[in-house]
N, C-alpha and C positions, 0 to 999 in steps of 0.2 A: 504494500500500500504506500502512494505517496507519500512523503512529509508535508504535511499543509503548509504553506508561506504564512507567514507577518499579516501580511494584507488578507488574506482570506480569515484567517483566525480572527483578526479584529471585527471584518464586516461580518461572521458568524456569532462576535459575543454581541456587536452589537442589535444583532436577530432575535438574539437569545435574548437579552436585556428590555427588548421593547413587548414579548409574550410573557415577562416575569413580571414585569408592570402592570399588566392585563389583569394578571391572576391576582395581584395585589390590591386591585382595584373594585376585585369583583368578590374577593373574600377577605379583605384588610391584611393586612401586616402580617399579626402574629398568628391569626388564624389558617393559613398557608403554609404548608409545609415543603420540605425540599422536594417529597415523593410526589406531592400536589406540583409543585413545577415540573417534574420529570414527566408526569402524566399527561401535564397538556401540551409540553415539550415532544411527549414520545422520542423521548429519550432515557439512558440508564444514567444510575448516579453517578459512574464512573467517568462517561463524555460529561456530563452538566459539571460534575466538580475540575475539570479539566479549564473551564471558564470562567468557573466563580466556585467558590469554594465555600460558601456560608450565604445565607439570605442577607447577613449584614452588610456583605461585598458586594451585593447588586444594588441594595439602598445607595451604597456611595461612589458606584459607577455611575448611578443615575444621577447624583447631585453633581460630579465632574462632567457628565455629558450636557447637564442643563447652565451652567457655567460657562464650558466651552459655547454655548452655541449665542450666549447671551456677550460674551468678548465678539465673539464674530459680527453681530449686530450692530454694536457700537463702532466697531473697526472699518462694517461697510459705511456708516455716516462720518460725510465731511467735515473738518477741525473747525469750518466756518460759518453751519448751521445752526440757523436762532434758533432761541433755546426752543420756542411751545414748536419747532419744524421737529425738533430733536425729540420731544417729547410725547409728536404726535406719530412719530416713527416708531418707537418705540411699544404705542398702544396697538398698534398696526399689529405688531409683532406679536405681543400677544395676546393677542384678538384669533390669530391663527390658534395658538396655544391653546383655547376657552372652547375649541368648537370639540375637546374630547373630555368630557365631563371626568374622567377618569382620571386625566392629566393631574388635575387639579384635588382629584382625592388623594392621589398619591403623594402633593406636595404637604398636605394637610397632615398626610399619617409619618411622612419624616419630619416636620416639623417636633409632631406628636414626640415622637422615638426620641429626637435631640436631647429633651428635656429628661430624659434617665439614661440615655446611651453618651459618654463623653468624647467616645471614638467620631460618631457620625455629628455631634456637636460642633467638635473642632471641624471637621468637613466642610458643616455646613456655614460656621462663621467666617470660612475662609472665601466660599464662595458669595457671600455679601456684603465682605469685604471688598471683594475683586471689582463686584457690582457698584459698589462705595464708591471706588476709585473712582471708575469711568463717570460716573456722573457727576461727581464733585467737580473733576478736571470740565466738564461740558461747562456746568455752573460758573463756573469761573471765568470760563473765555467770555461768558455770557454777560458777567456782570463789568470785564475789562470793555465789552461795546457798547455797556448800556441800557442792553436788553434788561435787564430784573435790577432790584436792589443790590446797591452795593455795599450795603450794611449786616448784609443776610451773611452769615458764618456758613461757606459752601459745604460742609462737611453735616453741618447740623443739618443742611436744608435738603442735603444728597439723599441721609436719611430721613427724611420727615417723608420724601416722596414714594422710597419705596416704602415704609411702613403704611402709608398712605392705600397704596396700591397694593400693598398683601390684604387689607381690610378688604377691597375691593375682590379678591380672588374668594377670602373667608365666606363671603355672602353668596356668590356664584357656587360655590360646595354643596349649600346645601340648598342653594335657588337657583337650580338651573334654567328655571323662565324668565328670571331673572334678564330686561333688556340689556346688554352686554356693551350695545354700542349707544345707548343713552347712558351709561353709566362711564364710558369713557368719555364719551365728549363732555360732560357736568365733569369728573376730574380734571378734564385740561383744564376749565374756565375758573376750580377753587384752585387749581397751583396757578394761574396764570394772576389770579388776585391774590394771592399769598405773597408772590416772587413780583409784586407789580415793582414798576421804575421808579426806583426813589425818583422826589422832586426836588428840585433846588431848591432852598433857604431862600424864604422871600426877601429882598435888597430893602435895607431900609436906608430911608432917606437922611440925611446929613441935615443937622439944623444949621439953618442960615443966620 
């Protein structure tokens, strides 16, 4: 039998990683066993642990894959896009992300796990961190041209957005009729009055 390549191995865990989400999604976390993935894998445990070796190592390929893809997004927009252009790119994006209701349980039940697992904790504050950055850095150019306040502490206001916008995923969890794209455009218009342009200090007149 061949030796499989690099490249095939990856795009097979990543196969594997998007039907183990599935199953996570459709019987939660803990209730899902390794045999429960193998099953709907039809696979033995021997090929599945060749990929991932523990249910915990799929939870944290899944938060480096949703990372990775969330740098890539930032990276496709230009250094010189106002900020609510960058903001509204951004909901765009995961606007895509919201049409698999599953998505979003599964973001909910690692959240969940962070808060007693410290392994997938550090994981997960790594990646919003990474998320921190990119936005902060957006914020910043943003407030160098004028666009929003320049008084707003970018780092505070980096996070304020996405806490802002996990609130918004929280209610779509369990309201999936929830309108998705009235719910974004009302976001853009409380960050865009949140982040409004400072105004210059009214000129006072000189007594004569």
């Amino acid at each position: 039998m061949p030796r499989q390549t690099p490249e095939r191995h990856e795009a097979r865990r990543a196969e594997i990683l998007t039907a183990c989400l599935g199953c996570f999604a459709r019987k939660g976390f803990h209730r899902t066993s390794m045999r429960d993935l193998c099953e709907a894998l039809t696979m033995s445990p021997g090929a599945l642990y060749r990929y991932f070796d523990s249910k915990e190592s799929i939870i944290l390929a899944m938060i480096d894959r949703d990372r990775a893809q969330w740098e890539e997004a930032f990276a496709s927009i230009p250094a010189d896009t106002a900020f609510q252009k960058v903001l509204e790119s951004l909901m765009g994006i995961a606007e895509q992300g919201c049409g698999r209701i599953e998505d979003i349980a599964i973001f909910w039940q690692v959240t969940a796990e962070a808060t007693t697992n410290p392994e997938i904790a550090a994981v997960l504050k790594r990646h919003y961190t990474a998320f921190s950055d990119r936005l902060e850095l957006v914020i910043r150019r943003s407030q160098e041209r004028g666009e929003i306040d320049a008084t707003l502490k970018p780092r505070d206001a980096a996070v304020f957005v996405i806490s802002c916008f996990d609130g918004l995923l929280a209610r779509y969890s369990f309201d999936p009729d929830t309108d998705w794209k009235k719910l974004a455009r009302q976001f853009q218009k409380w960050i865009a009055r949140a982040f409004h342009t400072a105004e210059p200090a009214p000129t006072r007149r000189k007594k004569s």
